[in-house]
C-alpha positions, 0 to 999 in steps of 0.5 A: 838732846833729850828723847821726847815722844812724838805723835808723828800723826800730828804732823801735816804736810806744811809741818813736813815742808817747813822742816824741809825748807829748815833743813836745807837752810837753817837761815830762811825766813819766816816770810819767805816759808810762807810765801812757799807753803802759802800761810802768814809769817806769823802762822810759820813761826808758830808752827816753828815754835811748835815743832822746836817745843815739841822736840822735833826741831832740836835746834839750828846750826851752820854747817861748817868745812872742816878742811877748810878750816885745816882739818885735814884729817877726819877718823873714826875711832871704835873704842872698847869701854868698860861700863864702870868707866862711862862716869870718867869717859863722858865727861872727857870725850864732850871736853874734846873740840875735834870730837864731833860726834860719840855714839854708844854702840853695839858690837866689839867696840862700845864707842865709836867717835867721829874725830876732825884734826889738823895732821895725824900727829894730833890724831896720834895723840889723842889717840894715845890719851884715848887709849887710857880707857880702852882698846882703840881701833881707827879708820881714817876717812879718805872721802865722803860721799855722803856726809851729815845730809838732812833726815828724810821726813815726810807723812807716813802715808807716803813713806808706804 
C-alpha cells in the first residue's frame, strides 16, 4: 500500500455508501449498489474505479478463518530490532506465510507481528529463528472480540 493524500471533502455520501457496502462484502455487485444508492450500474463502478484510483479503496479480499483452516494458534510477537537490521528483517518477515501482519511501532519493542499456526511447536520455531534479529516477547490470543472490522468512514460533518 503506498500513502496518498486524500482530499476527504471530495467525498460525498454515495462515496461513503458505496465503501460501506464494499466493505461489508467485497463481492456485491455494481447493480445491486445501484439499486441501494439509486445511480446506474455504470456511475457505481466509476465511482469505484475512482475511489481504487485515488488510493482509497486499496484492493478487495475475502476474509478467511484461520482456525478453520487449522490454525489454531494466533500470537502476537513484539520484536526489539536495530534500525540497521530492517534491510535484512523486511525482507525475511513478508517471505513468512503465518505472518499476517508486521507494523513498525513505538514503544520497547520496534516490531510487532500478528502470526497464525497450526500448534505452538511452529510458533516456537518461528519464534527461535525470529530471535536472530532481536529480543522477542509473545502474547498468545485465547479470543477475539474484535477482530479486523471495516474502517468506520463517514463525511466529516457527521463524525462532530
Amino acid at each position: 500500500m503506498k500513502d496518498r493524500p486524500v482530499v476527504v471533502q471530495e467525498l460525498d455520501n454515495i462515496d461513503y455508501q458505496i465503501i460501506d457496502m464494499l466493505q461489508k462484502n467485497a463481492r456485491i455487485s455494481a447493480k445491486e449498489i445501484s439499486e441501494k444508492v439509486f445511480l446506474s450500474s455504470t456511475a457505481v463502478a466509476a465511482r469505484i474505479d475512482r475511489l481504487v484510483q485515488r488510493g482509497i479503496i486499496d484492493g478487495f479480499t475475502v476474509k478467511l478463518n484461520a482456525r478453520a483452516l487449522g490454525y489454531a494458534i494466533r500470537a502476537f510477537i513484539s520484536l526489539e530490532l536495530e534500525p540497521k537490521q530492517k534491510n535484512k528483517f523486511y525482507p525475511y518477515i513478508k517471505a513468512v506465510p503465518n505472518v499476517v501482519a508486521c507494523h513498525c511501532v513505538t514503544g520497547d519493542f520496534a516490531m510487532l507481528l500478528e502470526v497464525v499456526f497450526k500448534d505452538t511447536t511452529e510458533l516456537d520455531q518461528f519464534i527461535g529463528d525470529l530471535q536472530r534479529f532481536g529480543r522477542t516477547r509473545t502474547m498468545i490470543c485465547f479470543s477475539s472480540q474484535v477482530e479486523h472490522r471495516e474502517i468506520y468512514a463517514q463525511p466529516e460533518e457527521e463524525q462532530e
